[in-house]
C-alpha positions as CSV (number, residue, x, y, z in Angstrom):
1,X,47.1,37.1,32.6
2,X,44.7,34.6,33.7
3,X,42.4,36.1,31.7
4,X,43.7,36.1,28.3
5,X,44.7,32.4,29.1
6,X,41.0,31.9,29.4
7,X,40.0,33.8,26.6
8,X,42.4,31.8,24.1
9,X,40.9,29.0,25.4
10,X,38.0,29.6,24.9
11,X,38.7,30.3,21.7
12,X,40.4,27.3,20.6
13,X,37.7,25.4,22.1
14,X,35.3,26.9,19.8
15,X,37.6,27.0,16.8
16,X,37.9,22.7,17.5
17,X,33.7,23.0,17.9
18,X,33.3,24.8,14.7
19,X,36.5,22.4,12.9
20,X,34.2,19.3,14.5
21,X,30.8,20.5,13.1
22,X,32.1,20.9,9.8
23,X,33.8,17.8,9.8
24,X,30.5,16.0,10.7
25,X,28.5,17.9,7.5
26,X,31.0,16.3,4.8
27,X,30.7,13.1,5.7
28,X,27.4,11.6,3.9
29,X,24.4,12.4,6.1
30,X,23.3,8.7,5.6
31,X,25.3,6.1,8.0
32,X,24.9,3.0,6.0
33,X,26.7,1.0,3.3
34,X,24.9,2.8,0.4
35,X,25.4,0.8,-3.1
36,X,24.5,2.3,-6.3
37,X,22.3,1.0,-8.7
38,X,20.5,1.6,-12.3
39,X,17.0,0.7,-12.0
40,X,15.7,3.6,-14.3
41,X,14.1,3.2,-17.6
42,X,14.9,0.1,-17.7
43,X,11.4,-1.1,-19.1
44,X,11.0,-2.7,-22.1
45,X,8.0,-4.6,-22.1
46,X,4.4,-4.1,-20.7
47,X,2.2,-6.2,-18.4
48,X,-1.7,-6.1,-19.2
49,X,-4.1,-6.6,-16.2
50,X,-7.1,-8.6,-16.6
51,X,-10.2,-7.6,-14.3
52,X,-10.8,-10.6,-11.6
53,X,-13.4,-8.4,-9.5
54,X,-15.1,-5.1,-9.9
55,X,-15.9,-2.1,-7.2
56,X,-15.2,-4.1,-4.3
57,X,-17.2,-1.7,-1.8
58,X,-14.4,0.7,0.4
59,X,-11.4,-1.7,-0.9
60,X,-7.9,-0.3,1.2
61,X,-5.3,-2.8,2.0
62,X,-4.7,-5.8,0.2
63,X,-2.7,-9.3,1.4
64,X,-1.7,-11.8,-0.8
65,X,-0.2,-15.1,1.1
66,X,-1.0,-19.2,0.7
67,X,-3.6,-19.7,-1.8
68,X,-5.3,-16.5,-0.2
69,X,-6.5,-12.6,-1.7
70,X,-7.6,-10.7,2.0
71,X,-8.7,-7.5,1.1
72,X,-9.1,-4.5,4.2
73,X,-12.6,-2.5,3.8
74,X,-13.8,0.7,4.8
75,X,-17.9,-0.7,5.4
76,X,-20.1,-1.5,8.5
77,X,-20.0,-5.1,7.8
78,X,-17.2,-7.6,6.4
79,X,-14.2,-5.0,7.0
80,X,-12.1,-7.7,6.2
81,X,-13.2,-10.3,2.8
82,X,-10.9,-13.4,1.9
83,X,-10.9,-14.8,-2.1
84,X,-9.2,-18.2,-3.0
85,X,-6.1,-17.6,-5.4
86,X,-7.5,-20.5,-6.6
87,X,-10.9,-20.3,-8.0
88,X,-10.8,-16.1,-7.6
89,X,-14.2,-16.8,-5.7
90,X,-15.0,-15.1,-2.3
91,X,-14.7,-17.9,0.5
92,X,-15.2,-15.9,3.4
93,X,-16.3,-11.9,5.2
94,X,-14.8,-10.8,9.0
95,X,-14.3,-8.2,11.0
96,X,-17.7,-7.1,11.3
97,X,-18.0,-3.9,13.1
98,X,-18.4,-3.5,17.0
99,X,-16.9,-3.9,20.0
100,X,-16.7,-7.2,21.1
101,X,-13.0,-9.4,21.3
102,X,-13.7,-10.4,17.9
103,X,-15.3,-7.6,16.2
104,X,-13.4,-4.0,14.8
105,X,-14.6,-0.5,14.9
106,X,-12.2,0.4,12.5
107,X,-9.5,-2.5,10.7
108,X,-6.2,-1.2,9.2
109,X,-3.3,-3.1,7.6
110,X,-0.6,-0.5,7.5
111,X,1.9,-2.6,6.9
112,X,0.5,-5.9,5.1
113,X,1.6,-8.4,7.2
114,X,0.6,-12.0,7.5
115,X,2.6,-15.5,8.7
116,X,2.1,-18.8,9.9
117,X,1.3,-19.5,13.3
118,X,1.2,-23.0,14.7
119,X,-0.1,-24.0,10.2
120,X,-2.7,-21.5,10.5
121,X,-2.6,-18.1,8.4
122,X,-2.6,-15.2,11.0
123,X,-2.9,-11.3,10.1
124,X,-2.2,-8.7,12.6
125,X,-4.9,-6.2,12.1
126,X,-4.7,-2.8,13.6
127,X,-8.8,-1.7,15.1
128,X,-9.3,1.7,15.9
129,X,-5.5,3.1,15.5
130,X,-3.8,1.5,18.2
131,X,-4.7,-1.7,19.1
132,X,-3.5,-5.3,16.9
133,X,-5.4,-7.9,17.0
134,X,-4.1,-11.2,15.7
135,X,-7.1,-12.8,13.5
136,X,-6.4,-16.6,13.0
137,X,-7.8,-16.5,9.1
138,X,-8.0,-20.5,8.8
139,X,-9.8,-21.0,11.7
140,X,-12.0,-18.3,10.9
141,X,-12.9,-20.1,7.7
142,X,-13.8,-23.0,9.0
143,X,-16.1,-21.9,11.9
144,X,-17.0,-19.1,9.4
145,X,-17.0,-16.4,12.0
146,X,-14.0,-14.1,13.1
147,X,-11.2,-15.5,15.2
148,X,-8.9,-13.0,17.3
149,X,-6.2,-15.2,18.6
150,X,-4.2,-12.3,20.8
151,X,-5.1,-8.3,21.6
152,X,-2.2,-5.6,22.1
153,X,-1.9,-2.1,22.1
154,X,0.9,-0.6,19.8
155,X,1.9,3.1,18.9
156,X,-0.9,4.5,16.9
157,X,0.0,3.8,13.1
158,X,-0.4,7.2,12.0
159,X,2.8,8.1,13.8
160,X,4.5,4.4,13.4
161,X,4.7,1.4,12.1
162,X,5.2,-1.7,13.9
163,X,7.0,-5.5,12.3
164,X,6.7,-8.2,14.5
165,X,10.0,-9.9,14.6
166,X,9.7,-13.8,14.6
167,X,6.1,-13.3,14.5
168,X,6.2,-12.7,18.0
169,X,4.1,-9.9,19.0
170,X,6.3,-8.8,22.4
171,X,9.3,-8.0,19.8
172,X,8.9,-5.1,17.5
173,X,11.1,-3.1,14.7
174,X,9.7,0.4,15.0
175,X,9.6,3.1,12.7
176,X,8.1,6.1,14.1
177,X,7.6,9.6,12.1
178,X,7.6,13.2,12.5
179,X,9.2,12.9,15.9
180,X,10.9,16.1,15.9
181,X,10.1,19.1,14.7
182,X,13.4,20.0,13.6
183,X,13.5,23.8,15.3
184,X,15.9,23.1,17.7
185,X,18.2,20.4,16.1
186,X,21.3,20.1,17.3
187,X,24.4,18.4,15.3
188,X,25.7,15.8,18.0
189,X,21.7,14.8,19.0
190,X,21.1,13.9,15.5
191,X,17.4,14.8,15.3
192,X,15.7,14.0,12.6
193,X,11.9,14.0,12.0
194,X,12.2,9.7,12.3
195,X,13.8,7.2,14.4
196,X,13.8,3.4,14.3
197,X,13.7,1.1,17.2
198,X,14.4,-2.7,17.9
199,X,12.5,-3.9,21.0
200,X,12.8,-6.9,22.6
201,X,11.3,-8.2,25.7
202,X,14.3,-8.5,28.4
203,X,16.8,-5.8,26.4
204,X,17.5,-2.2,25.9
205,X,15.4,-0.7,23.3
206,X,17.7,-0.2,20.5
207,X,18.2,2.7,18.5
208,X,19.1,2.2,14.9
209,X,20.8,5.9,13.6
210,X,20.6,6.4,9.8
211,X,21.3,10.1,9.6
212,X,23.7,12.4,10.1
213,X,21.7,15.6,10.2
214,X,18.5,16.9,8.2
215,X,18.5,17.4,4.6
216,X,18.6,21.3,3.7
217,X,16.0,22.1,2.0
218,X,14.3,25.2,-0.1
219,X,11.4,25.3,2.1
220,X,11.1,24.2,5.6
221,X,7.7,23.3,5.0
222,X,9.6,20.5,2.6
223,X,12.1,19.5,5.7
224,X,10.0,15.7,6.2
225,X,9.5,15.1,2.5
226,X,12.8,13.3,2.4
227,X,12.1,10.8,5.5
228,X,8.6,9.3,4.1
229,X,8.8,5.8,3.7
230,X,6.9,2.4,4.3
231,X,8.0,-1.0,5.7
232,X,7.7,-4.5,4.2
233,X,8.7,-7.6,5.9
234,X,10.0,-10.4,4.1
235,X,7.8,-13.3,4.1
236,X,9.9,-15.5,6.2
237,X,12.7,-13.7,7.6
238,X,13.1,-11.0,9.9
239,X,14.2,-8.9,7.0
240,X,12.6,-5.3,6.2
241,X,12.8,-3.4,3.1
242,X,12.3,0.4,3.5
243,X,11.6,2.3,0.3
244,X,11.0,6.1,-0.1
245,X,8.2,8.0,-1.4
246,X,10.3,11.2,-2.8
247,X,13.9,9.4,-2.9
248,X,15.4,6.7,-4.9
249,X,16.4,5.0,-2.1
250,X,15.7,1.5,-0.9
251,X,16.8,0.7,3.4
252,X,17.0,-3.0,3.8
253,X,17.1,-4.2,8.0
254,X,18.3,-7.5,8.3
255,X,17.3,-7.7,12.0
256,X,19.1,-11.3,11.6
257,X,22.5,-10.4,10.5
258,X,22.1,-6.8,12.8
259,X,23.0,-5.2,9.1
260,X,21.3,-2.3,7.9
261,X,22.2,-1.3,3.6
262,X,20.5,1.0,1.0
263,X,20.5,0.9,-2.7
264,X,20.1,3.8,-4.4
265,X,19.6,5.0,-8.2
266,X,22.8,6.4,-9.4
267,X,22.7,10.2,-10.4
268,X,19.6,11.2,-8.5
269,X,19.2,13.3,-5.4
270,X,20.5,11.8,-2.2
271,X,20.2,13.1,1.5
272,X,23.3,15.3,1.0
273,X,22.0,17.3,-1.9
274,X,19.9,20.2,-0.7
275,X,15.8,19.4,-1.6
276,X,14.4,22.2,-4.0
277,X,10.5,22.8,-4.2
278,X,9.7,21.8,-7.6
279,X,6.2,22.5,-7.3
280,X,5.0,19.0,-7.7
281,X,4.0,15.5,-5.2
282,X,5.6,13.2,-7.6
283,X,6.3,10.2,-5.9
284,X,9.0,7.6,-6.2
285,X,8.5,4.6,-5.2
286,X,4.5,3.9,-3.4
287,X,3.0,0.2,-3.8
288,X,4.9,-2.6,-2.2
289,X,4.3,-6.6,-2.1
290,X,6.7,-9.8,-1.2
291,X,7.5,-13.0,-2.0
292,X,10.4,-15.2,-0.8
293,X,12.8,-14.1,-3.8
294,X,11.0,-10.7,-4.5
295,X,10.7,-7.3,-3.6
296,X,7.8,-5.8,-5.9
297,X,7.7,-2.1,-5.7
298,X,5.2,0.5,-8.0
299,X,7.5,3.5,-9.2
300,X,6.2,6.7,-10.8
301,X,9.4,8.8,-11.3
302,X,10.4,7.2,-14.7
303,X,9.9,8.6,-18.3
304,X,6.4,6.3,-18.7
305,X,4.9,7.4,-15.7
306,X,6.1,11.1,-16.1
307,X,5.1,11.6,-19.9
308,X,1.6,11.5,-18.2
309,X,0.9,15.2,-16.7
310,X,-2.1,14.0,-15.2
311,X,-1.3,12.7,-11.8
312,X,-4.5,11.2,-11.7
313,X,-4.0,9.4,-15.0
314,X,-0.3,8.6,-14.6
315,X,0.5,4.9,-14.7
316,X,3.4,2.7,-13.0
317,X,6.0,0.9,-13.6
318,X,6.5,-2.3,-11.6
319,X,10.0,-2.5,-10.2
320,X,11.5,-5.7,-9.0
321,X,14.2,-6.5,-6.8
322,X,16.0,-9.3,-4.9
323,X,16.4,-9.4,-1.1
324,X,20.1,-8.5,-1.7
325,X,18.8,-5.2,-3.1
326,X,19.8,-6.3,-6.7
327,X,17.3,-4.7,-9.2
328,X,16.1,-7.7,-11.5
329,X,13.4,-6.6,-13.7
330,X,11.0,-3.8,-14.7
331,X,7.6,-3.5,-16.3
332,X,5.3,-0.9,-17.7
333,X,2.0,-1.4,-16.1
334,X,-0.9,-0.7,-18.5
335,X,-3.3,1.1,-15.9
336,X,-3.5,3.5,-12.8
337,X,-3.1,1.4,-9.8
338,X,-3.6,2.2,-6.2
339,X,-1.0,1.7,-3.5
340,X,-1.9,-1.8,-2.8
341,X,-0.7,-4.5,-4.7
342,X,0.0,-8.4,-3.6
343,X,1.9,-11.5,-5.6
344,X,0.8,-15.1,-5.7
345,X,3.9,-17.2,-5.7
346,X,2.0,-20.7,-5.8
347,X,0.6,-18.9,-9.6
348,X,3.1,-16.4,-10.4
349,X,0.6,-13.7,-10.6
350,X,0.9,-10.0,-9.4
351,X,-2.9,-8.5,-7.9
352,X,-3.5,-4.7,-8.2
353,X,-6.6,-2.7,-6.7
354,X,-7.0,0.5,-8.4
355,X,-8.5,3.5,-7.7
356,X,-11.9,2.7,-8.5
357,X,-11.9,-0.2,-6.3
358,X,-11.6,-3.2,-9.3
359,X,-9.4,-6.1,-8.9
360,X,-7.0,-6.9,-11.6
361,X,-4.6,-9.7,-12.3
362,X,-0.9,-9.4,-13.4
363,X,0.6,-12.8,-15.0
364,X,4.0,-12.8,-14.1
365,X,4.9,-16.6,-14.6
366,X,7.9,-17.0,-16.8
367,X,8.9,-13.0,-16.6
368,X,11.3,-13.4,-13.7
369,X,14.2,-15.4,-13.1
């Protein structure tokens, strides 16, 4: 007798597992407020760039912010060289290469950020994968030699990236990547090949979960597709726009209001559809700049860009956005651009490298609201 009591219940209890685990899968793998939006081919007009500099030597990463262009480069000398929005002339070369305090064996800027600290211009520079050094950019123009203000050590960038929240560099919004593999996932543990962090000095490390489960997929060589994505911080606020490189999906963290949202283009795949291998690296959204009212993002998953078979040759469309996540404006962009782009608010005027290392100029003034 005892027996069969214990058999039925253990049956029950896995009839109420199995009832709980399919419960879990219909509710939307993503655990935000998602809002839909129409953002698609919605470009009427094109924007033509005109050529400010040509084959700047190992041009990467590109910051736009005061009256200042700061490009990243991959050379022995000058990793780091500054233009004036101004004139469009150089005014200044750092981050020579070595070991010292002030000197870089190796300068990143993942993530493009830059902020005021104390009136100066400071930019967080990552040297050699996992160490940020904060480089004071006004004071290094006027003693014309780099200044490193403050040295950490963060999570190597090529598994995370780091925002400083109010500038501070002892609090940190973390996205890490491909933290899981994905063979042993388990339902109730949620693990998923990302996971985003809020650290404070003083506080729990906090844990902000966005999915559900993984996203099936075709292939499981396809199952971390759907997770790739960048950061950008707003320019003033702690406020961090995530968009996707295979998804139309924008994450917005608003680390102030402890609110985390999405927009997402109506009618195409979300993270409950299941991801076939279409046999392509199309990407969605990939070049990102800020400004106080604007989220600038490059997108290649429209009709322009795709009407190009040559990915090589393919050409963006620039996709702008409000803070809210409101979609505001698109343009066809009349050249191949690279990932890094930055806009001039003090001009109006969008900069683009491209893949043969020129600088171009976009003139934006009176095209936005």
């Amino acid at each position: 007798m005892k027996r069969i009591t214990k058999s039925s219940l253990a049956s029950v209890l896995i009839s109420l597992l199995l009832l709980l685990l399919i419960s879990c899968n219909k509710k939307p793998n993503l655990m935000v407020e998602v809002r839909e939006i129409d953002f698609l081919n919605k470009s009427e007009s094109m924007i033509e760039g005109r050529l400010v500099h040509s084959g700047i030597l190992g041009a990467e990463r590109m910051i736009v912010f005061d009256t200042l262009i700061m490009i990243t480069r991959n050379t022995p000398y000058c990793q780091l060289v500054v233009y004036s929005t101004n004139t469009l002339d150089s005014i200044g070369g750092f981050c020579t290469r070595g070991r010292a305090k002030n000197e870089f064996m190796r300068v990143y800027a993942p993530n493009s950020l830059v902020y005021y600290k104390n009136g100066h211009v400071v930019v967080p520079l990552v040297d050699y994968m996992s160490v940020i050094k904060e480089v004071d950019i006004t004071e290094s123009l006027r003693l014309s030699h780099t200044v490193v203000l403050n040295t950490i050590d963060c999570i190597p960038f090529v598994d995370a990236h780091t925002i400083f929240i109010d500038n501070d560099l002892d609090k940190r919004f973390i996205y890490e990547r491909d933290i899981f593999i994905g063979e042993n996932y388990v339902e109730n543990i949620t693990k998923v090949f990302v996971r985003y962090t809020v650290n404070k000095p003083g506080t729990k490390t906090k844990e902000i979960k966005l999915y559900r489960r993984l996203v099936e997929v075709s292939n499981k060589k396809l199952r971390r597709m759907q997770f790739g994505a960048y950061t950008i911080k707003h320019p003033q606020n702690n406020l961090i726009a995530h968009p996707y490189f295979h998804m139309d999906y924008i994450l917005f963290f608003d680390l102030d209001n402890d609110k985390t949202f999405a927009v997402h283009q109506q009618g195409s795949r979300t993270f409950d559809d299941r991801y076939e291998d279409t046999g392509d690296d199309d990407y969605h959204f990939y070049g990102r700049a800020n400004s106080s009212d604007y989220l600038f993002l490059l997108y290649e998953h429209g009709d322009y860009s795709l009407s190009e078979p040559d990915l090589k040759k393919r050409c963006p469309e620039l996709m702008v956005f409000d803070w809210d996540g409101n979609f505001i404006k698109s343009f066809k962009i009349d050249r191949v651009m690279s990932s890094n782009i930055g806009y001039d608010e003090k001009h109006k005027k969008l900069y683009g490298l491209t893949p043969t290392e020129d600088l171009y100029e976009f003139d934006l003034s009176g095209l936005l609201p």
